[in-house]
Every structure is written in C-alpha cells, then in structure tokens.
mmCIF entry with sequence, helices, sheets and N, C-alpha, C, O atoms, coordinates in Angstrom:
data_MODEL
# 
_entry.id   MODEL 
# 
_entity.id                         1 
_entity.type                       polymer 
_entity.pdbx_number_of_molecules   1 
# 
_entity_poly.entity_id                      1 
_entity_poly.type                           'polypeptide(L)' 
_entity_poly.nstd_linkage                   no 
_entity_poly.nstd_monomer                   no 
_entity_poly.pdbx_seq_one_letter_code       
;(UNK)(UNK)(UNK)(UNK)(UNK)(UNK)(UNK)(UNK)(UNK)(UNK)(UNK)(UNK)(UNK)(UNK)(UNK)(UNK)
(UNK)(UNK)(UNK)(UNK)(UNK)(UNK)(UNK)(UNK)(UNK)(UNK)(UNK)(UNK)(UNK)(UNK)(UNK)(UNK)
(UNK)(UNK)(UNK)(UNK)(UNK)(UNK)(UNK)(UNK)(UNK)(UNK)(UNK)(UNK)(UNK)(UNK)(UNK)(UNK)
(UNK)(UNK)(UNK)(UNK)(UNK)(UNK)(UNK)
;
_entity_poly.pdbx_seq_one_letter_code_can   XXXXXXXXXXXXXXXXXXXXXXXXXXXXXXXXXXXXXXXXXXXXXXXXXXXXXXX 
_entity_poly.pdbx_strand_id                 A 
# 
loop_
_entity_poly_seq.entity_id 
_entity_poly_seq.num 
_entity_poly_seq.mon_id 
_entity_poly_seq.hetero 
1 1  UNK n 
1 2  UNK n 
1 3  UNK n 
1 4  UNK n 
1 5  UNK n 
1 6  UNK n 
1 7  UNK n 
1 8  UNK n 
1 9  UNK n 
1 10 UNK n 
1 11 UNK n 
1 12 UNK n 
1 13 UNK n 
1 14 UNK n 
1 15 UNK n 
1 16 UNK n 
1 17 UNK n 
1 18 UNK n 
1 19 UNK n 
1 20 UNK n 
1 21 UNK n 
1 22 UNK n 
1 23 UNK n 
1 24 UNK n 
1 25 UNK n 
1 26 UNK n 
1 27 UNK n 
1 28 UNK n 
1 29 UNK n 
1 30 UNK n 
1 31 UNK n 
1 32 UNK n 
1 33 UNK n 
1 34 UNK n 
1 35 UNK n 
1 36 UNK n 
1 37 UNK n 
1 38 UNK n 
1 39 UNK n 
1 40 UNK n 
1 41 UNK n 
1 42 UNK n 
1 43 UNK n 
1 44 UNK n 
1 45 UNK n 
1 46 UNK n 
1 47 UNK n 
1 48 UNK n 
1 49 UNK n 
1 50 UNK n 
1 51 UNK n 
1 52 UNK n 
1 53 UNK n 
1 54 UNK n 
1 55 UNK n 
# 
_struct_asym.id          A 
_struct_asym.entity_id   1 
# 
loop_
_struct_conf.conf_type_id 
_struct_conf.id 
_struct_conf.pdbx_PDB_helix_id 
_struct_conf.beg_label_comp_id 
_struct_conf.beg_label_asym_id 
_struct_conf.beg_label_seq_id 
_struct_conf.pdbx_beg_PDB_ins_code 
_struct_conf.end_label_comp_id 
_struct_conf.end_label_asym_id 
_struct_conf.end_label_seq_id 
_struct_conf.pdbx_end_PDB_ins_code 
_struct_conf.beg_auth_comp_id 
_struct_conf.beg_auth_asym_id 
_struct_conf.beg_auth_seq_id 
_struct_conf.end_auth_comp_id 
_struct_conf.end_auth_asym_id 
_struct_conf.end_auth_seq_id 
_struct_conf.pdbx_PDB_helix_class 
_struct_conf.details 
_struct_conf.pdbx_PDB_helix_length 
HELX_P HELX_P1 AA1 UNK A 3  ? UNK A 6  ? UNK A 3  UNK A 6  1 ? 4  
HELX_P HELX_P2 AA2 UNK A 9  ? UNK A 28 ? UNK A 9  UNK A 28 1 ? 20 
HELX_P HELX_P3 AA3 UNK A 35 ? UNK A 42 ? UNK A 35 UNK A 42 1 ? 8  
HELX_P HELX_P4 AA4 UNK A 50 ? UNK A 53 ? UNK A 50 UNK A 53 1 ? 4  
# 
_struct_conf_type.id          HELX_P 
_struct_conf_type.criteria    ? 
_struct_conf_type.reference   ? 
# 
loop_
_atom_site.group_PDB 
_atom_site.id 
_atom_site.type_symbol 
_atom_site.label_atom_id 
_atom_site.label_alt_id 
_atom_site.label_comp_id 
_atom_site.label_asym_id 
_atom_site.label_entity_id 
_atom_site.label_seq_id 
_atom_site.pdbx_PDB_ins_code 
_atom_site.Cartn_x 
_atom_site.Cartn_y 
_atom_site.Cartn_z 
_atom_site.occupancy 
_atom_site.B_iso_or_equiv 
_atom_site.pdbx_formal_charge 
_atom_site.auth_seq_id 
_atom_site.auth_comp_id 
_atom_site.auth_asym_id 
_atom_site.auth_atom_id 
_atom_site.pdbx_PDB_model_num 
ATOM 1   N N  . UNK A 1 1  ? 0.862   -1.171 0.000  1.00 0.00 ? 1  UNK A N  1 
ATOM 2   C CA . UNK A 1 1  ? 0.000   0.000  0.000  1.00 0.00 ? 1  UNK A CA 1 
ATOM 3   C C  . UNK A 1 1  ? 0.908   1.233  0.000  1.00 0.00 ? 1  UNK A C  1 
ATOM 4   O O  . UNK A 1 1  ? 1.747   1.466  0.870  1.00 0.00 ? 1  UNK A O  1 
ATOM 5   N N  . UNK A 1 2  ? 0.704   1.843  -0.852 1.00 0.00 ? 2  UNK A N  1 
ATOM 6   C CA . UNK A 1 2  ? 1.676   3.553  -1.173 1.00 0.00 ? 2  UNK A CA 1 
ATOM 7   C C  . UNK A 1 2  ? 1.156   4.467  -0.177 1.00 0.00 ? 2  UNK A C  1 
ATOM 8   O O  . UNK A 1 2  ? 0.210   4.336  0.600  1.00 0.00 ? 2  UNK A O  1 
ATOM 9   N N  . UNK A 1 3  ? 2.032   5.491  -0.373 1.00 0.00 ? 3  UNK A N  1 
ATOM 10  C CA . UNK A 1 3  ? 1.178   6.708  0.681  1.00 0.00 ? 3  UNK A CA 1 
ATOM 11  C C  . UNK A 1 3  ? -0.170  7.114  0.609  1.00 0.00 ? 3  UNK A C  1 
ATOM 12  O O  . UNK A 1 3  ? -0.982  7.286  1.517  1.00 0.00 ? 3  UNK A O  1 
ATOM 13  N N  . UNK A 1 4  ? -0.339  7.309  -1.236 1.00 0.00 ? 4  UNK A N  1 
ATOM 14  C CA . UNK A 1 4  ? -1.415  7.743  -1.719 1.00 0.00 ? 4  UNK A CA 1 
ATOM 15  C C  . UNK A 1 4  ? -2.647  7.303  -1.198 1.00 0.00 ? 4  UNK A C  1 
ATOM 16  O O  . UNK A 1 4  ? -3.559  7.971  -0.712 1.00 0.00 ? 4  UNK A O  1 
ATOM 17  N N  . UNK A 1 5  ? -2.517  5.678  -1.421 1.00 0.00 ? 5  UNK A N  1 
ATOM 18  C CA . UNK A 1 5  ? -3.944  4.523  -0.920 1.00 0.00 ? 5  UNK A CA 1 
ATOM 19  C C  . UNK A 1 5  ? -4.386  4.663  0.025  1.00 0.00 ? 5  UNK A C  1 
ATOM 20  O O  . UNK A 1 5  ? -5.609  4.635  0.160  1.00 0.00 ? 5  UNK A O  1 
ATOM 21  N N  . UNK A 1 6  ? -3.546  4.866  1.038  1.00 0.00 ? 6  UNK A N  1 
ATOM 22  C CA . UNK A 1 6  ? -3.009  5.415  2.393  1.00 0.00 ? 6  UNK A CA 1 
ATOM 23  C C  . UNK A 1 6  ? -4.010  6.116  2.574  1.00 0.00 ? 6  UNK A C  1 
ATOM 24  O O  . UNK A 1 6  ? -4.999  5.812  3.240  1.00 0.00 ? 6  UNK A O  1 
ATOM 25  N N  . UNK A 1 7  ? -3.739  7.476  1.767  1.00 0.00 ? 7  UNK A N  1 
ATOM 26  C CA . UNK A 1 7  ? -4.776  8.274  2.302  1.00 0.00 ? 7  UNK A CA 1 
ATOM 27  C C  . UNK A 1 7  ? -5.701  8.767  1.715  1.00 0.00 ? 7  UNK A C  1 
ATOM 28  O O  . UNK A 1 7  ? -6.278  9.817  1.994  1.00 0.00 ? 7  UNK A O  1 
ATOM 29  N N  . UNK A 1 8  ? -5.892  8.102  0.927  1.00 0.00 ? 8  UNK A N  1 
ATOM 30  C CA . UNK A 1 8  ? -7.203  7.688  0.299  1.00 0.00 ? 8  UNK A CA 1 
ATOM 31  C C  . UNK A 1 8  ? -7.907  6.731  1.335  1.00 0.00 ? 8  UNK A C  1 
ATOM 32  O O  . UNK A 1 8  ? -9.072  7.017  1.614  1.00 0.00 ? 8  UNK A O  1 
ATOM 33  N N  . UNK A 1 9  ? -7.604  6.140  1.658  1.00 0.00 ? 9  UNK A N  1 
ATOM 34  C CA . UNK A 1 9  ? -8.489  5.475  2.422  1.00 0.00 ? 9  UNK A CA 1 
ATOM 35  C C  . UNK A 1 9  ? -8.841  5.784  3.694  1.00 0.00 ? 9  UNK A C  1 
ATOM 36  O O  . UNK A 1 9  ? -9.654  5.149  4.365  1.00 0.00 ? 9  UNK A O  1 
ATOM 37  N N  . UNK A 1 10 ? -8.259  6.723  4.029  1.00 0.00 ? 10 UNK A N  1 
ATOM 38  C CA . UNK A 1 10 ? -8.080  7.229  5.432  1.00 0.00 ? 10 UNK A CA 1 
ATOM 39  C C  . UNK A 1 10 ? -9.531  8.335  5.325  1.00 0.00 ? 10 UNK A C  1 
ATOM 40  O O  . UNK A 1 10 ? -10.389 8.434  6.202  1.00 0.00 ? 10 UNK A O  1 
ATOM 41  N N  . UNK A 1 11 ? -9.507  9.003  4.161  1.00 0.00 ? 11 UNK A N  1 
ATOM 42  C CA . UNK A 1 11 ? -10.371 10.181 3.565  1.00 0.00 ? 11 UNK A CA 1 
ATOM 43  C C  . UNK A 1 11 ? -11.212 9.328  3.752  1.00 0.00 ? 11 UNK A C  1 
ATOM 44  O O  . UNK A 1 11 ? -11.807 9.383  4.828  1.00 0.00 ? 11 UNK A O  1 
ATOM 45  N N  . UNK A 1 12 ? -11.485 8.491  3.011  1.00 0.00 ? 12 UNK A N  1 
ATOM 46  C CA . UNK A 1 12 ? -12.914 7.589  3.362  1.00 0.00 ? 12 UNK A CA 1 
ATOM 47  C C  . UNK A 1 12 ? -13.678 7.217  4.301  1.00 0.00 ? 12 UNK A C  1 
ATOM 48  O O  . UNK A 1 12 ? -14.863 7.509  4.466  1.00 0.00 ? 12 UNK A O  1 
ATOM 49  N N  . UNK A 1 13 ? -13.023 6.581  4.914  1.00 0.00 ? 13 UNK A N  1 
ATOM 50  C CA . UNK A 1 13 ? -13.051 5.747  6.365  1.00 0.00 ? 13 UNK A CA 1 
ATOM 51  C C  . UNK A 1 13 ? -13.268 7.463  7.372  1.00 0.00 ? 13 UNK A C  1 
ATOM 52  O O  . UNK A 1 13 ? -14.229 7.403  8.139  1.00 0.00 ? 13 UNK A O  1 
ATOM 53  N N  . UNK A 1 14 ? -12.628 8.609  7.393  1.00 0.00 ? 14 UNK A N  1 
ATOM 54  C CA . UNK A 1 14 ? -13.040 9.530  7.943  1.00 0.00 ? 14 UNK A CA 1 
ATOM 55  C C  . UNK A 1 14 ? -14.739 10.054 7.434  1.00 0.00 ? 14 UNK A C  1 
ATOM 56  O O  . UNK A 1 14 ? -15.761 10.060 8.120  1.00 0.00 ? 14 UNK A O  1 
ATOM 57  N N  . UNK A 1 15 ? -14.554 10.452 6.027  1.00 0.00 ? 15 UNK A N  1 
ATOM 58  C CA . UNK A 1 15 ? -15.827 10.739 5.732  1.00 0.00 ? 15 UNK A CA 1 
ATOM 59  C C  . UNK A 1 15 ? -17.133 9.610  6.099  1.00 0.00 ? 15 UNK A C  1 
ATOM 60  O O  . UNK A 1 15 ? -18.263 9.959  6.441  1.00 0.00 ? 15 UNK A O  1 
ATOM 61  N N  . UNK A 1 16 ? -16.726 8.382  5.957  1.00 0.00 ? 16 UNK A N  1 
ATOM 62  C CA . UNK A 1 16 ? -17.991 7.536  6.415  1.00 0.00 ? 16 UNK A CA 1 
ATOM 63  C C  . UNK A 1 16 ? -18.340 8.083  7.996  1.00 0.00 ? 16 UNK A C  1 
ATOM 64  O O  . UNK A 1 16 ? -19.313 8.708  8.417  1.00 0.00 ? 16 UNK A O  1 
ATOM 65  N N  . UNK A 1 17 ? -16.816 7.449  8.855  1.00 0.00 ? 17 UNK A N  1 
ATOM 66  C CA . UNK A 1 17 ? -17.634 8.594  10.077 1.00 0.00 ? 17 UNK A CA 1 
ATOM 67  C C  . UNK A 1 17 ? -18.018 9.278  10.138 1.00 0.00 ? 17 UNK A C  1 
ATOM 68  O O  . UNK A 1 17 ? -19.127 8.968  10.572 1.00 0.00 ? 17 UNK A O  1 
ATOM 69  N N  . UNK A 1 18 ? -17.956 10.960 9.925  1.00 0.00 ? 18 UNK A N  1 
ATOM 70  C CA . UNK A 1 18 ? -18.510 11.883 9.715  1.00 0.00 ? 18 UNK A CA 1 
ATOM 71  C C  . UNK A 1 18 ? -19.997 11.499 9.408  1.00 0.00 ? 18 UNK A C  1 
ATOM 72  O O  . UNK A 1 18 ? -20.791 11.424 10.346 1.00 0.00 ? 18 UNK A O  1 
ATOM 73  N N  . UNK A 1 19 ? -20.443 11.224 7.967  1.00 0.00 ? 19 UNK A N  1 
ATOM 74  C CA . UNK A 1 19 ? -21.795 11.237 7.845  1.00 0.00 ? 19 UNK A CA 1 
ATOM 75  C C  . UNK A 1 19 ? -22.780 10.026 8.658  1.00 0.00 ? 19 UNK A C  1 
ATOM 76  O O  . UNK A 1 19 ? -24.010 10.042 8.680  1.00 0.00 ? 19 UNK A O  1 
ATOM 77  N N  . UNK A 1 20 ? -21.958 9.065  9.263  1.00 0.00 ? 20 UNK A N  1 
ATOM 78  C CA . UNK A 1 20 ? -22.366 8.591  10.332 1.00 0.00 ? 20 UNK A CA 1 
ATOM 79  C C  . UNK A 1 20 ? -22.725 9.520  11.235 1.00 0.00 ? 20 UNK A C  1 
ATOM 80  O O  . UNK A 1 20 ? -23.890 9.916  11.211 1.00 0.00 ? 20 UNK A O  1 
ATOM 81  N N  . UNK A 1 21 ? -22.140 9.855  11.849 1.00 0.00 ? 21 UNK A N  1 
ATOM 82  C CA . UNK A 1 21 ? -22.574 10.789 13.085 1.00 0.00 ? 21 UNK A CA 1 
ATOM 83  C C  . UNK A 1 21 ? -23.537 12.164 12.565 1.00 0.00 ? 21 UNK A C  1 
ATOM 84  O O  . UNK A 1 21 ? -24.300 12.910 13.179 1.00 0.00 ? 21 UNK A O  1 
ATOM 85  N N  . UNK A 1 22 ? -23.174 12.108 11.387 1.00 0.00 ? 22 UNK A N  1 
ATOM 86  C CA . UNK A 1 22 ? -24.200 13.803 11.098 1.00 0.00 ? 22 UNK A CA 1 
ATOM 87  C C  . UNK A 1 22 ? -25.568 12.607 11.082 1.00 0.00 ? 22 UNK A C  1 
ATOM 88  O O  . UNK A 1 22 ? -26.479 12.639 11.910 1.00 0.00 ? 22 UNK A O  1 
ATOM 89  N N  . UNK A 1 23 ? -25.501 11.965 10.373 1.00 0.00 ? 23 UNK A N  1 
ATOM 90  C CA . UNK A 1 23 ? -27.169 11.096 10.315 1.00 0.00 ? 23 UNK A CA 1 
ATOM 91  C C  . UNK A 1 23 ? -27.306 10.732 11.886 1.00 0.00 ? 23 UNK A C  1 
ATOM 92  O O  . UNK A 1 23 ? -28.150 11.389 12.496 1.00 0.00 ? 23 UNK A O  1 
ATOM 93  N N  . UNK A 1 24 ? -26.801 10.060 12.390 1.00 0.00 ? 24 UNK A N  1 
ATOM 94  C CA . UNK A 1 24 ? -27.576 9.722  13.964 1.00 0.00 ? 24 UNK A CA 1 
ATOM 95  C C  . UNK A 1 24 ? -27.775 11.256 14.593 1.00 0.00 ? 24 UNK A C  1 
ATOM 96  O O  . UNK A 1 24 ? -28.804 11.384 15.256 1.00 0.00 ? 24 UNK A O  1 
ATOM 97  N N  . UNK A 1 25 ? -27.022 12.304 14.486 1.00 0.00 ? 25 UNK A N  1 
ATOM 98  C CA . UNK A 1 25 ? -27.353 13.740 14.933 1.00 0.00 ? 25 UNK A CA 1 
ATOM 99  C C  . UNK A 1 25 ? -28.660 14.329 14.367 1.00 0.00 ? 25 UNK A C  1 
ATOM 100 O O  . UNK A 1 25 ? -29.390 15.026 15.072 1.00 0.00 ? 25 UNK A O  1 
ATOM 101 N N  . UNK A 1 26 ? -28.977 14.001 12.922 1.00 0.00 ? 26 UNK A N  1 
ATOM 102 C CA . UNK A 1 26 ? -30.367 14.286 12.515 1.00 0.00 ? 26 UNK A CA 1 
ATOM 103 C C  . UNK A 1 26 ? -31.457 13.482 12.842 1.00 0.00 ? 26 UNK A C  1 
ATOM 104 O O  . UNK A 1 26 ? -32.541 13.954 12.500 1.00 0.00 ? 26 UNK A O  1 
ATOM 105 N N  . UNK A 1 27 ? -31.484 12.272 13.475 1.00 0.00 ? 27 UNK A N  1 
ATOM 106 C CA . UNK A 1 27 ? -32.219 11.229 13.838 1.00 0.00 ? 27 UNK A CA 1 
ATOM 107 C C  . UNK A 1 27 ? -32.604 11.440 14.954 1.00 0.00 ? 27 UNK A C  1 
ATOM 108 O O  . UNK A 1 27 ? -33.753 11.391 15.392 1.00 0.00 ? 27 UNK A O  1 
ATOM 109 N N  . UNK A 1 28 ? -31.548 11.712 15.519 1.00 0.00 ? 28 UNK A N  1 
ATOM 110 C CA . UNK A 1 28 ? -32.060 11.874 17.111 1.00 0.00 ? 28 UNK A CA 1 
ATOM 111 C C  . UNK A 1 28 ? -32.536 13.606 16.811 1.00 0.00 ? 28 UNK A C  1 
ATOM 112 O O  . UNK A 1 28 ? -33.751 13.611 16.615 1.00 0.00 ? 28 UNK A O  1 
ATOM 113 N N  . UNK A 1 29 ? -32.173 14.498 16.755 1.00 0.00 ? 29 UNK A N  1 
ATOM 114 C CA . UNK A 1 29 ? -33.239 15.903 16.839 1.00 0.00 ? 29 UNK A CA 1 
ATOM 115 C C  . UNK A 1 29 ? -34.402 16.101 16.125 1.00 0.00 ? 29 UNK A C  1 
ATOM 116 O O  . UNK A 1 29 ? -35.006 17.128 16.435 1.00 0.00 ? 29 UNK A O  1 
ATOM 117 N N  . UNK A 1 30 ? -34.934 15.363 15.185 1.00 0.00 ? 30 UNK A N  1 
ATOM 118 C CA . UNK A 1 30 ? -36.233 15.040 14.290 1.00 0.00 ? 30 UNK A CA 1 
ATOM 119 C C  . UNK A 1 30 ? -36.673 14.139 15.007 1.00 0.00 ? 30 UNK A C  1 
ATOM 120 O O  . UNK A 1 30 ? -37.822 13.999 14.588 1.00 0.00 ? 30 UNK A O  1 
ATOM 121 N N  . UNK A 1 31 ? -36.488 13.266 16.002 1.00 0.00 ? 31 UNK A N  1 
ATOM 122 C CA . UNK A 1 31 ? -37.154 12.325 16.018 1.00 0.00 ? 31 UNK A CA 1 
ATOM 123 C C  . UNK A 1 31 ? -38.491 12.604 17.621 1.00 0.00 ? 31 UNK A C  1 
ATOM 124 O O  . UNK A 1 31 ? -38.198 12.823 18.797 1.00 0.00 ? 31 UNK A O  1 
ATOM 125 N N  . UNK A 1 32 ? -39.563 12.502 17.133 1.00 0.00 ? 32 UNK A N  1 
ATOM 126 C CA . UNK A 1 32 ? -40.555 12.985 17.580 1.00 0.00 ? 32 UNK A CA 1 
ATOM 127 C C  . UNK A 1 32 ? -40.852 12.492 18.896 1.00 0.00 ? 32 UNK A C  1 
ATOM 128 O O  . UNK A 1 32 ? -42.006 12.673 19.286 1.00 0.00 ? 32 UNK A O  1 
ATOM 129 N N  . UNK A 1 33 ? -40.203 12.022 19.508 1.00 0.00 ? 33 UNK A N  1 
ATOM 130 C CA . UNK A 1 33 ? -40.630 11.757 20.873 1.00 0.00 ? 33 UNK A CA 1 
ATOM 131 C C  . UNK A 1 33 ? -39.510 12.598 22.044 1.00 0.00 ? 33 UNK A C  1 
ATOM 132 O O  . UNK A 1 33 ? -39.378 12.405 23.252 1.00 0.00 ? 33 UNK A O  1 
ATOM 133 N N  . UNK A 1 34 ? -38.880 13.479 21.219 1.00 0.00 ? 34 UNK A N  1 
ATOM 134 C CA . UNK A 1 34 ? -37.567 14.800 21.609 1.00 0.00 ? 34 UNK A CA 1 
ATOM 135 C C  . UNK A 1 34 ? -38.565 15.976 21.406 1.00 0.00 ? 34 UNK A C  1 
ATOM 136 O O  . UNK A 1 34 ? -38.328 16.887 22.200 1.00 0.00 ? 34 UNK A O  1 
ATOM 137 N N  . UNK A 1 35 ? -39.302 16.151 20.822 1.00 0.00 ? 35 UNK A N  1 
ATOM 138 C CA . UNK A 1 35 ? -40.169 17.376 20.525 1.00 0.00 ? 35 UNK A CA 1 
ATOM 139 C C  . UNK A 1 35 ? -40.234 18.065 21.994 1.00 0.00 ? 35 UNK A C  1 
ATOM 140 O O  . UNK A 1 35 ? -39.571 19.085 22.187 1.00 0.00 ? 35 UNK A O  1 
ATOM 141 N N  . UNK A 1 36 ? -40.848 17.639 22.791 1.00 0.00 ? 36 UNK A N  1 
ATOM 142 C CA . UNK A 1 36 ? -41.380 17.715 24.182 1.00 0.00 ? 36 UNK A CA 1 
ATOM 143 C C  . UNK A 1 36 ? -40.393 18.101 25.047 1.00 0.00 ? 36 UNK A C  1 
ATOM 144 O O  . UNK A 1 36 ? -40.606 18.554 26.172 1.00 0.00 ? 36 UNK A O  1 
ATOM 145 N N  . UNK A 1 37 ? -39.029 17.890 24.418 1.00 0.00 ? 37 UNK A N  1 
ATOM 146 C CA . UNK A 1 37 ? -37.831 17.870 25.313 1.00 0.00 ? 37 UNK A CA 1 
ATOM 147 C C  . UNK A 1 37 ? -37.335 19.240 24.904 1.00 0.00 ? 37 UNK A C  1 
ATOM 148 O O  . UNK A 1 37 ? -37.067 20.140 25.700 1.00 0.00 ? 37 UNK A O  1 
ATOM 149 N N  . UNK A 1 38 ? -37.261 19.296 23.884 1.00 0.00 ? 38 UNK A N  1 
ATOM 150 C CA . UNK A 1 38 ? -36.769 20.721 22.633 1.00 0.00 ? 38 UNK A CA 1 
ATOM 151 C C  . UNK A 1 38 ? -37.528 21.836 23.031 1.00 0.00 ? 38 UNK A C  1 
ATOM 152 O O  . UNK A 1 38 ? -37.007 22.912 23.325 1.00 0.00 ? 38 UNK A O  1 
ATOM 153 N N  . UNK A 1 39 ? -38.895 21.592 23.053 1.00 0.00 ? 39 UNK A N  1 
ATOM 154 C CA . UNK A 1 39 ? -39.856 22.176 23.592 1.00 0.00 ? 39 UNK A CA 1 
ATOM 155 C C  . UNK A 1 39 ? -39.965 22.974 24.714 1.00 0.00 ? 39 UNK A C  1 
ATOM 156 O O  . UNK A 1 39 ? -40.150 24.191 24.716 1.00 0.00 ? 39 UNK A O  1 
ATOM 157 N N  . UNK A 1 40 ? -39.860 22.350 25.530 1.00 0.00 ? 40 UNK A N  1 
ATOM 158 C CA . UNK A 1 40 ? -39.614 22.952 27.205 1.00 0.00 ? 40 UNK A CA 1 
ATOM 159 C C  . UNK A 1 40 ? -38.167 23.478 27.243 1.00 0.00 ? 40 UNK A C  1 
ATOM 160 O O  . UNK A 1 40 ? -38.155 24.091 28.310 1.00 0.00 ? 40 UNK A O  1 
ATOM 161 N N  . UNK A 1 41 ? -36.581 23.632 26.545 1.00 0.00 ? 41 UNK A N  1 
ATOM 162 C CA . UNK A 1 41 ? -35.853 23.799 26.442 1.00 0.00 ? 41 UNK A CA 1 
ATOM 163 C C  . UNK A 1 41 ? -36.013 25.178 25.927 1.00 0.00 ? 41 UNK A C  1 
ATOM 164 O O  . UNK A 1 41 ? -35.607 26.215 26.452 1.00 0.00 ? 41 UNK A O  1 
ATOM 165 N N  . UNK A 1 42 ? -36.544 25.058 25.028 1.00 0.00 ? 42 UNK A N  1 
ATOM 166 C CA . UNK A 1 42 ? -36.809 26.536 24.295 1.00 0.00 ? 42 UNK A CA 1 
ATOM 167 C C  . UNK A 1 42 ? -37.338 27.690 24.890 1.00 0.00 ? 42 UNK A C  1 
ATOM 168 O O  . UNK A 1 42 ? -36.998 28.870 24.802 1.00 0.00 ? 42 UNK A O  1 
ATOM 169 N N  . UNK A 1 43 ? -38.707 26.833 25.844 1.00 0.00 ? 43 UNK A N  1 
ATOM 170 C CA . UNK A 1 43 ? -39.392 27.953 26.274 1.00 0.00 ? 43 UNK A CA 1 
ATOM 171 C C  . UNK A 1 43 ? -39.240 28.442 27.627 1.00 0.00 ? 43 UNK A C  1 
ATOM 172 O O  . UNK A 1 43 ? -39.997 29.233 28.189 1.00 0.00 ? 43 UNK A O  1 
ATOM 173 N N  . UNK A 1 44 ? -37.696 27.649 28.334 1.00 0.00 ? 44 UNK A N  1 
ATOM 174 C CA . UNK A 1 44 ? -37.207 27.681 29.236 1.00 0.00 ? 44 UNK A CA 1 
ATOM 175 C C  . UNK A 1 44 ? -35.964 28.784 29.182 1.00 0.00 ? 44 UNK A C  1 
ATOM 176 O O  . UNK A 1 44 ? -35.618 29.400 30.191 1.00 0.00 ? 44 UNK A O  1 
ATOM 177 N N  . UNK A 1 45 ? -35.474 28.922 28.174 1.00 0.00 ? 45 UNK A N  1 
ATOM 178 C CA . UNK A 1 45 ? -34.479 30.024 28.135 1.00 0.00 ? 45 UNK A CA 1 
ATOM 179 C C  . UNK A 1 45 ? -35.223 31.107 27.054 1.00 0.00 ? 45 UNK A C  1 
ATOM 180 O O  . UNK A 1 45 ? -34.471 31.899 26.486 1.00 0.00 ? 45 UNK A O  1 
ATOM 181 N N  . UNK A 1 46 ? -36.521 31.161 26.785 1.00 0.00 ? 46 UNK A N  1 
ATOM 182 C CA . UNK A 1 46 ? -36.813 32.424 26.335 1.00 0.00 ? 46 UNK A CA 1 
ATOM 183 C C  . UNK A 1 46 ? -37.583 32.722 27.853 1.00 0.00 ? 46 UNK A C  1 
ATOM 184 O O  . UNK A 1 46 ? -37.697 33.938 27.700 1.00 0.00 ? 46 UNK A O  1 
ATOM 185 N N  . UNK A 1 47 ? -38.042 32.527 28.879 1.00 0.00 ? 47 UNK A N  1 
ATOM 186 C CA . UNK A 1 47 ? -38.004 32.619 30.213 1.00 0.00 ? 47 UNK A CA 1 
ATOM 187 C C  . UNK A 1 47 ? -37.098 32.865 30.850 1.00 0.00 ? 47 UNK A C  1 
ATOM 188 O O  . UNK A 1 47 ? -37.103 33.842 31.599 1.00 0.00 ? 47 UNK A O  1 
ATOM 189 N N  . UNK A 1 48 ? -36.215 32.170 30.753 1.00 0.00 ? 48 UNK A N  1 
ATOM 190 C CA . UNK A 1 48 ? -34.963 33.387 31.186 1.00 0.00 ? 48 UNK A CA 1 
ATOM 191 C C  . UNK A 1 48 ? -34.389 34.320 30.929 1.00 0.00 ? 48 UNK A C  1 
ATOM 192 O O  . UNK A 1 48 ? -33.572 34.878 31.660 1.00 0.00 ? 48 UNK A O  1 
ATOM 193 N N  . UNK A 1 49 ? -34.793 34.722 29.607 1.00 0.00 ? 49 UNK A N  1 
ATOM 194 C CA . UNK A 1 49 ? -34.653 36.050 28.952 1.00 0.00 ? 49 UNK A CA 1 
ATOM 195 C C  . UNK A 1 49 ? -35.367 36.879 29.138 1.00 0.00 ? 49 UNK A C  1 
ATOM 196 O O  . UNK A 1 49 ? -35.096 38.027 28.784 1.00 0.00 ? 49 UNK A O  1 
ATOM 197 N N  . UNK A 1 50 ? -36.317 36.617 29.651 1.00 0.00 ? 50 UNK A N  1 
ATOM 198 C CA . UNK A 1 50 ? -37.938 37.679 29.830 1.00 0.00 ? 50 UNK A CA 1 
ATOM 199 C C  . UNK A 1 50 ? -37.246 37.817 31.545 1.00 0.00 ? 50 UNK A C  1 
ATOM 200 O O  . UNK A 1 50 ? -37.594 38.888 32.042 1.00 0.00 ? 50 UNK A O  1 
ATOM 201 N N  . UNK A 1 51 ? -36.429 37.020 32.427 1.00 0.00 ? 51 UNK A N  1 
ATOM 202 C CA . UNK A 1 51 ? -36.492 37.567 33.818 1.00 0.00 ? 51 UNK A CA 1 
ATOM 203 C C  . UNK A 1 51 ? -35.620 37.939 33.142 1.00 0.00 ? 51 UNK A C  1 
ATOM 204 O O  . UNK A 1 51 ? -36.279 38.343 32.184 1.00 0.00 ? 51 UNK A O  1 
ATOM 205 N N  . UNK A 1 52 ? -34.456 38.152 32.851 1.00 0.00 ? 52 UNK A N  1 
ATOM 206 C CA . UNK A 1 52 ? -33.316 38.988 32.952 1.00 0.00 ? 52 UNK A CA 1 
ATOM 207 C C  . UNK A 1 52 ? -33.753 40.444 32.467 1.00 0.00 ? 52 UNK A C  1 
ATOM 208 O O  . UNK A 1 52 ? -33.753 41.365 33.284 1.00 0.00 ? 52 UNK A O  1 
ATOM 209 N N  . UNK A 1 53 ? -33.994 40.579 31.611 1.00 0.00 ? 53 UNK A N  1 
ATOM 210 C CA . UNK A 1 53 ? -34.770 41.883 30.984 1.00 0.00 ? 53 UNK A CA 1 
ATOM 211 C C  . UNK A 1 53 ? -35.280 42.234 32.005 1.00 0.00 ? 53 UNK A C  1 
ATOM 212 O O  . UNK A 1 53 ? -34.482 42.665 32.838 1.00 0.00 ? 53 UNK A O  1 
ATOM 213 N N  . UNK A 1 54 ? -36.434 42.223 32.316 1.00 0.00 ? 54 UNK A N  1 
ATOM 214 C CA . UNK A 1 54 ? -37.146 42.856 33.487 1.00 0.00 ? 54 UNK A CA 1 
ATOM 215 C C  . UNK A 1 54 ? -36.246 43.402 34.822 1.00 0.00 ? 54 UNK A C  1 
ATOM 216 O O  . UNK A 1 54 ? -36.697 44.418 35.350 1.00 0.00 ? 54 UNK A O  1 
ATOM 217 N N  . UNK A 1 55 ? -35.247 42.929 35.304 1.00 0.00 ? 55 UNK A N  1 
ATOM 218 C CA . UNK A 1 55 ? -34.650 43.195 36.232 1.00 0.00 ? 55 UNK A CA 1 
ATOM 219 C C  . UNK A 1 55 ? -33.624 44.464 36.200 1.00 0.00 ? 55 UNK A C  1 
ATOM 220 O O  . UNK A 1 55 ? -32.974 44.758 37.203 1.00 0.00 ? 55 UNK A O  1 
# 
C-alpha cells in the first residue's frame, strides 16, 4: 500500500464517520418523541430572557 492509498483510504473511512454521526445527529433531533424535550428547552431560556430583561 503507497502513501497515496493510504490516504485515500483514510479520507474515506473519515468521511464515512462523519456522515455517520451527522445522520444519527439528525435522527435523534427530528425524532418525535424529543419534541417535548426541545420544547420545554426553548421555552425555558426564552423565560430566562424575559427575567433577565425585566430586572
């Protein structure tokens, strides 16, 4: 195996990880039983933005 193959294959084997992990990262934040979680997250720090303001 030359340098080249080398890293050629290395590019690969990196990029498969990569879009591994970007797909389980889109799976899990689309996936609808997180809604509820996202949800209360959101409306938990625009609540903390409404006390800070006020003060």
């Amino acid at each position: 195996m030359t340098y080249d193959e080398a890293q050629v294959l290395s590019q690969l084997v990196s990029m498969a990880i990569f879009m591994t992990l970007l797909a389980a990262a889109f799976v899990y934040a689309f996936r609808s039983s997180n809604k509820a979680k996202f949800d209360h997250i959101a409306k938990a720090a625009i609540e903390q933005d409404n006390k800070t303001e006020k003060q």
